[in-house]
N, C-alpha and C positions, 0 to 999 in steps of 0.2 A: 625591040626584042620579040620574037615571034614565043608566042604560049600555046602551049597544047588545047586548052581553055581558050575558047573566043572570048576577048577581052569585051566587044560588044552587046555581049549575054549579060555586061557584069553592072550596070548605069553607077554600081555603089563607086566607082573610080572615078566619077565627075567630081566627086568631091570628096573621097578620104581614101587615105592609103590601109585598106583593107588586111590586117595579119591578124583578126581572134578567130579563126576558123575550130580553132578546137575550143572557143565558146560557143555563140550562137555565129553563123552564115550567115550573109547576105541569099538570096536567092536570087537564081538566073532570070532573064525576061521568058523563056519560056515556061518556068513553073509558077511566075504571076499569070502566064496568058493561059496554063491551064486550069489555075482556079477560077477564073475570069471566066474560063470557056462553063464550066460546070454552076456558077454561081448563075451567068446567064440562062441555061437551060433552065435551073429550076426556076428563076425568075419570070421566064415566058412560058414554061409548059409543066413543072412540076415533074414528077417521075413516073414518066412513063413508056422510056426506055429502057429498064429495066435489064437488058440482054445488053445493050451496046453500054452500059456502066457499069454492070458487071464485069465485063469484058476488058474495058480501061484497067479493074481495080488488078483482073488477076494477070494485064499488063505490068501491072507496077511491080507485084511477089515475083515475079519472073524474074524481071529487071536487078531487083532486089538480091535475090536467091544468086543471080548469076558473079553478082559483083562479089557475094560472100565464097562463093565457090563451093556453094551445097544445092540439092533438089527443090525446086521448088514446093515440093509438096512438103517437104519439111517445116516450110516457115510461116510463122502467124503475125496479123499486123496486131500492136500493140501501142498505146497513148507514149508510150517513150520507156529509154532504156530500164527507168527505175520500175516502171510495172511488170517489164519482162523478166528481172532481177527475182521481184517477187513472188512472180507465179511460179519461179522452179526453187526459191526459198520454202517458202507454203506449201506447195506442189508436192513436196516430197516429203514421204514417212520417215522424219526425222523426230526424234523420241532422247530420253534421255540417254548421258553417255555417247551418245552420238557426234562425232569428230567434226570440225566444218577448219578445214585452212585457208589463212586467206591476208593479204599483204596486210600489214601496214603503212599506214599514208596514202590508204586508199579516199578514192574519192567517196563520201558518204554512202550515195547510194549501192555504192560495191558493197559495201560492208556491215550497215545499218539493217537491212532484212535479215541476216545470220546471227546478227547481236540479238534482234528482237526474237529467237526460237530461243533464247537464254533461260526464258522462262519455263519454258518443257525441259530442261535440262541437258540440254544441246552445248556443247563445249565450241566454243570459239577459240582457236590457238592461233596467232599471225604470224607473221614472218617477218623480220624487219630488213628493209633494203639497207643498203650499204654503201657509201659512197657520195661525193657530192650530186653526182648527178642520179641518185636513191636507187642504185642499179637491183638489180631481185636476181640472184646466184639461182641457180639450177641444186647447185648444193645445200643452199637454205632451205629452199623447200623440202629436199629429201630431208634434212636433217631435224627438221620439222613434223613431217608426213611418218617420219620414223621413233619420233620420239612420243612416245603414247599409245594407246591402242590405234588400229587402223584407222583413218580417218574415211566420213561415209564420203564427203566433197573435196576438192583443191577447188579455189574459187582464186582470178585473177584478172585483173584489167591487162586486155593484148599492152596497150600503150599508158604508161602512166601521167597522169593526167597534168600531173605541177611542172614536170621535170621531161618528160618523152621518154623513159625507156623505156625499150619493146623488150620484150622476153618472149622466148621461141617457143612457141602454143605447140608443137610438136612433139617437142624435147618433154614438154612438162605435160602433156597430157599421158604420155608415155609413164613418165613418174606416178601420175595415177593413176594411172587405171592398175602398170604393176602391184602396186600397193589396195588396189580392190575399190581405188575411191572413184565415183562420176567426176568429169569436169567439166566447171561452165566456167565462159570466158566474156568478160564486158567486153565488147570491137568499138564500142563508138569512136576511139581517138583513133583507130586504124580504118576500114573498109571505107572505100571511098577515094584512099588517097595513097593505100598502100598497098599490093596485090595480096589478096586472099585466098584461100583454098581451105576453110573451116573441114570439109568432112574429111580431105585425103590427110589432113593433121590430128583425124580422129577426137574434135571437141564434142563434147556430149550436149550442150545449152551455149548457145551466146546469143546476144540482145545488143541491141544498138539503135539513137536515134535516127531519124532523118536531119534536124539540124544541124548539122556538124559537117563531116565531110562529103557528104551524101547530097550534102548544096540544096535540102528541100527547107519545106518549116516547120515547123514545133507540134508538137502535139500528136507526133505521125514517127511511130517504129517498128522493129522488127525484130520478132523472136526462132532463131532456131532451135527445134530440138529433133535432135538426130532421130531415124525411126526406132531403130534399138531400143533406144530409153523411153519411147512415149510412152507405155503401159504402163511407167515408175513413176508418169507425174502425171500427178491427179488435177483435171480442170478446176479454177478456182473460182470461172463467173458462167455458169453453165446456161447457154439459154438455145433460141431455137436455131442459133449459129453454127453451136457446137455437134449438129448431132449429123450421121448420115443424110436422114431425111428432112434433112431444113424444108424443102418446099411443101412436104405433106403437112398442112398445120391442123389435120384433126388424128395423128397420127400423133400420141403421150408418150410412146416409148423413148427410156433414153439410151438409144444407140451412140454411142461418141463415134465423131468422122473419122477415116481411118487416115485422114491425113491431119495438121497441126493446124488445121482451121478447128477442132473441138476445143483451142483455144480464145476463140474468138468469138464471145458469148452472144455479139449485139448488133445492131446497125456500124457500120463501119464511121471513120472520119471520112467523107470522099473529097470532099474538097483537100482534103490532106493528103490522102493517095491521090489522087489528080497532079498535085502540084509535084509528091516526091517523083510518081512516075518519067514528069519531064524531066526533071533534074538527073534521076540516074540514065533516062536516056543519052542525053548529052553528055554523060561520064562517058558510058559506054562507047560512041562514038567515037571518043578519041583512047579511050583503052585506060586502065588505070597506070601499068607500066610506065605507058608516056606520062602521067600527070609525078609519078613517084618519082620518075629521073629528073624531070624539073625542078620541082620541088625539095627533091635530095638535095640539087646543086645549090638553090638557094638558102637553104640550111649552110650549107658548105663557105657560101658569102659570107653569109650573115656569120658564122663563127670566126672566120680569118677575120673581119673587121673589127668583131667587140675584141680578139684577144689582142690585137695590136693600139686597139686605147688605154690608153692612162686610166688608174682606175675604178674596170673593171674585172667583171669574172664571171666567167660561162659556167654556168651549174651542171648544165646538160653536157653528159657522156654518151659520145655520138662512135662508140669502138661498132665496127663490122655491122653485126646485124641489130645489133642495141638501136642504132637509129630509126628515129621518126620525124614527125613532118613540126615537131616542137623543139623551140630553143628557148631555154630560158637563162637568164643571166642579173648577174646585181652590178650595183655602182658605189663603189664605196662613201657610205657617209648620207645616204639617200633612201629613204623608204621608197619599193620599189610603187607604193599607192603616188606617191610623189612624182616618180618619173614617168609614169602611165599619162598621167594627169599631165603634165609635160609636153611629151610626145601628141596627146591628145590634143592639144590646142595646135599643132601643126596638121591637124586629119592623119596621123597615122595610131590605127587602131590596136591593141594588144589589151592586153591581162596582168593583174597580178595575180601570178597561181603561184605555187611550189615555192616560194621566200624569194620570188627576185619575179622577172618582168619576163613575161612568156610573150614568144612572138610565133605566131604558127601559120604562113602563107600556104596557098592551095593553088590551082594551075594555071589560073587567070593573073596570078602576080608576075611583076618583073622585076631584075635588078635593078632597075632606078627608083 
């Protein structure tokens, strides 16, 4: 079966059948051979290329930026999606009486930063999905977003993390902003695997790691924030990264960068952008379209086959644009930690997330 994904990028398939993508990734042999490349440098010469690594890192925001569907200049790299979370949690003059919406059965860090402004008197109100496969209405939200005073945020993950449903970051940012509120959107279970266009959707903040569908590894993300709203969120680790004149260092003024690097206080991860750089190169290469129609169709497998076992039952509600690149499903009579464990001893990989067994392939997998 020919994959959009070079299968020989992938070594993790010599020995396990690879589906937790929307846990942690494997990484491609070119984003080991590009931390390899940088670890060596500093090993034989230290840094003092300075121009040609700088040059890779703002290879990689590009890369990055393009896969999201917003300007480069908009985006800041950050330790992962929970820190991007909180610099526009923090970030923003949020006081008491102050509105924050935001799902239920959210993954912690979606919602864990909003909870904790509880203490300045900041109102948390959530929305509860619906459905076995926890679908999130367009009408909850309104119905939500309406009930109270104005709310200052709508805050939601593109793809829901137990179960896969996407909700149309369009439609609902639309919802807020008519209602007067910013919107951030967590992308990590989406970009990567599913085509994006964040600015012409009008998201105001979305954050996303690299390990995920991004095929890089941990500790390496990215935060947008649209130019519009940068003045509304205030830098939370300010150093000589953040400013215009990074390179003057006897120059104490603090000027903030007119681009979303005044986000990025410090020395960078590089060996982390080295590595995501390959990996989204190699996305790029073959397009995310291609990887999404692959992987649509193995979702599309994988459901025809669990509903024709005895048994079983597909959690995930895969209607029109609800779909994502996660299936999850139970077995009757079976903790789904039991069937993971299971499956694990044959090398095929998954999850228990959302009450049943999450299976999430990326473009390198195949029907067999």
């Amino acid at each position: 079966m020919t994959t959009p994904l070079p299968r020989d990028q992938f070594p993790v398939t010599e020995r396990f059948r690879y589906f937790d993508h929307a846990g942690v990734s494997p990484i491609p042999r070119v984003a080991a051979e590009a931390a390899r490349w940088w670890a060596d440098r500093m090993l034989t010469q230290g840094k003092v290329d300075y121009d040609e690594l700088d040059g890779r890192q703002e290879a990689t925001r590009v890369a990055a930026a393009e896969l999201m569907g917003v300007p480069s200049v908009d985006l800041a790299f950050v330790k992962n999606t929970t820190e991007g979370l909180a610099f526009v949690a923090g970030g923003l003059d949020l006081g008491a009486g102050d509105r924050v919406v935001v799902p239920d059965l959210e993954f912690p860090s979606t919602l864990f930063p909003w909870l904790a402004l509880q203490d300045r008197g900041v109102i948390v109100d959530r929305v509860a999905p619906v459905g076995t496969g926890r679908r999130l209405h367009l009408e909850d939200f309104e119905r939500v977003i309406h009930d109270g005073r104005p709310p200052a945020v709508v805050v939601v993950s593109w793809v829901q993390y137990g179960r896969g449903w996407r909700i149309d970051l369009a439609a609902l940012a639309k919802l807020a902003h008519d209602a007067g509120a910013l919107f951030c959107a967590d992308v990590i279970q989406g970009v990567g695997v599913i085509p994006a266009d964040l600015a012409a959707w009008d998201v105001d903040f979305a954050m996303a790691d690299g390990h995920k569908w991004f095929l890089g590894p941990e500790g390496i993300g990215v935060l947008y924030v649209a130019e519009r709203v940068r003045d509304r969120l205030r830098p939370l680790e300010p150093g000589w990264a953040s400013v215009v004149h990074r390179a003057e260092w006897d120059n104490l003024d603090l000027v903030w960068d007119h681009s979303a690097r005044r986000y990025e206080g410090g020395t960078y991860n590089m060996a982390g952008t080295m590595a995501l750089g390959a990996s989204l190169n190699l996305i790029r290469q073959v397009g995310v379209p291609a990887i999404w129609r692959h992987v649509d169709g193995l979702c599309d497998r994988l459901v025809e086959g669990l509903a024709a076992a005895n048994g079983v039952t597909v959690l995930t509600e895969r209607d029109g644009d609800g779909r994502s690149a996660i299936v999850t499903f139970a077995v009757d009579g079976l903790a789904a930690e039991h069937v993971v464990d299971r499956l694990g001893v044959d090398g095929f990989v998954c999850a228990a997330r959302g009450g049943g067994v999450r299976v999430a392939p990326h473009g390198y997998n195949t029907a067999d």
